[in-house]
C-alpha positions in Angstrom: 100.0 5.2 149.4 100.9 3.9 152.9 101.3 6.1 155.2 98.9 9.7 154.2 96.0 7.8 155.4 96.8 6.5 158.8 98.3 9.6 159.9 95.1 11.7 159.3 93.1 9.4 161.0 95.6 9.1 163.6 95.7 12.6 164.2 91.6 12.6 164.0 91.5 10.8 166.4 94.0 12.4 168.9 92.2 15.3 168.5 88.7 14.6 168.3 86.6 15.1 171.5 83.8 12.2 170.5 85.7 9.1 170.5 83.1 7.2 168.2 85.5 8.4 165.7 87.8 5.1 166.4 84.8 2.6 166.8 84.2 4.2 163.1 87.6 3.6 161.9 87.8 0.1 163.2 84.4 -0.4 161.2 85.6 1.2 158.1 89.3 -0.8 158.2 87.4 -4.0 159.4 85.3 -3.7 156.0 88.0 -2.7 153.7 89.4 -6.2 155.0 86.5 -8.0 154.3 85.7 -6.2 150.8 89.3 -6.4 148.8 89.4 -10.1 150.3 86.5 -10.9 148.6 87.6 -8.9 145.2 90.7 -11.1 145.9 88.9 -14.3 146.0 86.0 -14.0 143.2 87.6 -11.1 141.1 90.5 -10.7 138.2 91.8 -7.1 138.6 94.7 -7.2 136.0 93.1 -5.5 132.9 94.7 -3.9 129.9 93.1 -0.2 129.5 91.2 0.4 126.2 92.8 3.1 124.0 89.1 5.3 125.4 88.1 7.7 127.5 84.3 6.9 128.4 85.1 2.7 129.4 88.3 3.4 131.3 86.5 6.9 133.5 83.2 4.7 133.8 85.2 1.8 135.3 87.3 4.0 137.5 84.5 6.2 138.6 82.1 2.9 139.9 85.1 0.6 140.6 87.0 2.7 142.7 86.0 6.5 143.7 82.0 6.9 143.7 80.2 3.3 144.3 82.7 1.9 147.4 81.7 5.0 148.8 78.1 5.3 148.3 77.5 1.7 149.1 79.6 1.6 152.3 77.9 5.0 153.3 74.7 4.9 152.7 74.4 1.0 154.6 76.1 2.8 157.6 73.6 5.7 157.4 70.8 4.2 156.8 71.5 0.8 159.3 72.9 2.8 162.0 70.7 4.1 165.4 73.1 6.8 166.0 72.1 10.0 166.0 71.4 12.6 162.4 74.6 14.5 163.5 76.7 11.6 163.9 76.0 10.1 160.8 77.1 13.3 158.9 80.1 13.7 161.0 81.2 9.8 160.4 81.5 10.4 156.5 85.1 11.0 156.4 86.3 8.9 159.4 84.5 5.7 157.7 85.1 5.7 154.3 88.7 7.4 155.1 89.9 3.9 157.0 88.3 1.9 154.3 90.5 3.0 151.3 93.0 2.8 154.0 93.0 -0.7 153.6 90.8 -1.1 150.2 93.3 1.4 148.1 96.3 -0.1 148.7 95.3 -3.8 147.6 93.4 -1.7 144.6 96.7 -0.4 143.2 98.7 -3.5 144.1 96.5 -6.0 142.7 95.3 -4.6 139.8 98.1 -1.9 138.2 101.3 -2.6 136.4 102.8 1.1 137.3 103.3 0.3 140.7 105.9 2.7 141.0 104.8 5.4 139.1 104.8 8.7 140.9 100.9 8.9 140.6 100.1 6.0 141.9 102.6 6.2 144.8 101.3 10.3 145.6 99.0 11.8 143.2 96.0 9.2 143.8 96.4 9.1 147.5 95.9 12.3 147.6 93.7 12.9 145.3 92.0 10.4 147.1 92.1 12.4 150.7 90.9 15.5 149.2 87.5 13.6 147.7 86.6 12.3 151.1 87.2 15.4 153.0 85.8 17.7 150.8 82.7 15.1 150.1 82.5 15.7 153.7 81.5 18.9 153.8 79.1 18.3 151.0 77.3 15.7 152.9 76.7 18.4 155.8 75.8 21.0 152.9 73.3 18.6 151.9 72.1 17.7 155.0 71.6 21.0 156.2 69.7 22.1 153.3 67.0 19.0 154.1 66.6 20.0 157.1 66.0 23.9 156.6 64.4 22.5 153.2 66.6 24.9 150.7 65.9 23.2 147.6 68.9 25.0 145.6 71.1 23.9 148.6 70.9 20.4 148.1 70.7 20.8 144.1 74.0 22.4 144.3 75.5 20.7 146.8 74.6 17.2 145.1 76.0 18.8 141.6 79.5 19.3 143.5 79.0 16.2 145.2 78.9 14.4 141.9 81.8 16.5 140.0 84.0 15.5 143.4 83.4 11.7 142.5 83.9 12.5 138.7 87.0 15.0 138.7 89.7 12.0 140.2 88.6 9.5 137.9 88.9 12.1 134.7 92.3 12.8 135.9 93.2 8.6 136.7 91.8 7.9 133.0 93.9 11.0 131.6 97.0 9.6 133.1 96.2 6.3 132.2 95.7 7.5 128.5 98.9 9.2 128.8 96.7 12.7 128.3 97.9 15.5 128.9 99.9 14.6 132.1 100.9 18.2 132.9 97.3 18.7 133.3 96.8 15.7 135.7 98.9 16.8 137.7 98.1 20.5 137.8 94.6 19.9 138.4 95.4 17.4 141.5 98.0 20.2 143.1 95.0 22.6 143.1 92.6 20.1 144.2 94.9 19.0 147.0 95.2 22.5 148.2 91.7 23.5 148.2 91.2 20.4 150.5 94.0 21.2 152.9 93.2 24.9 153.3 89.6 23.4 154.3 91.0 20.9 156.6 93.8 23.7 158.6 90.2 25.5 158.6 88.2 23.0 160.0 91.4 22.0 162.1 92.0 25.5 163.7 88.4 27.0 164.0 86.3 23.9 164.4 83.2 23.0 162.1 79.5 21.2 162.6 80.8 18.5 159.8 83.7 16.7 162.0 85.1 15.2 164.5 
């Protein structure tokens, strides 16, 4: 919950030959400050899950996976003056140091299973694996505008959507005490799809990074 964070961006950073990449982790760290204290100061976390799955994926899908992410992207992409390229590559390096702060105080503030294995490992890294494989939708996407492939973006959107969706089914299944074998099956598959992706990106370079 700590650490898996930090020490992808640290390494990101080591390695990355633009150097933006810190100014847009200091951005993204600096916001996640500002944004859980104001949940602190004008919200009530603590809630008691209803015995359902639509209310309980619905409020882990806006509160916590899709709309942080949207709404800090989108007023980065659409605020910034830096160039097309660089606003696709900061996707992950942003939004990674925001729930680098913002997911911590999340689980602390607002969970009674502090110590339960998933929220200690499983959500981190299900966590991780969204952002960096969101990342390579966003460049999917991006390239399809610009070479204006209609089923391009129309799939890549459709994926885009089922990687926002597919951690908070798997948060509201272990809530609901569903099928837990599931969860975590479903999250060790997830997690390596995104890690064979990163040593790929890490080892052959790609147009969607750092």
């Amino acid at each position: 919950m700590f650490i898996l964070i930090p020490a992808i961006l640290v390494y990101e950073c080591l390695r990355a030959e633009n150097k933006l990449v810190l100014l847009l982790s200091l951005c993204g760290m600096v916001t996640g400050i500002l944004v859980s204290a104001c949940t602190a100061v004008f919200t009530y976390l603590h809630r008691v899950p209803d015995y359902g799955f639509g209310s309980n994926f619905v409020y882990y899908l806006l509160s916590f996976y899709a709309l942080p992410v949207i709404l800090l992207y989108a007023a980065y992409f659409f605020c910034t003056k830096d160039s097309r390229e660089i606003r696709i590559k900061a996707f992950f390096p942003l939004t990674a140091s925001f729930y680098m702060i913002f997911m911590p105080y999340m689980i602390i503030a607002s969970d009674n299973s502090l110590c339960s294995f998933f929220m200690l490992f499983v959500k981190p890294v299900l966590l991780v694996s969204m952002l960096f494989i969101c990342s390579r939708l966003c460049y999917n996407i991006n390239d399809g505008i610009l070479n204006q492939k209609v089923p391009k973006i129309v799939v890549n959107s459709v994926l885009a959507i089922l990687a926002f969706c597919v951690p908070a089914v798997l948060e509201t299944m272990w809530v609901l005490n569903f099928l837990e074998i599931v969860v975590f099956a479903v999250s060790f598959v997830i997690a390596l799809f995104a890690l064979v992706l990163f040593f790929i990106e890490s080892r052959h370079g790609t147009k969607y990074f750092f």
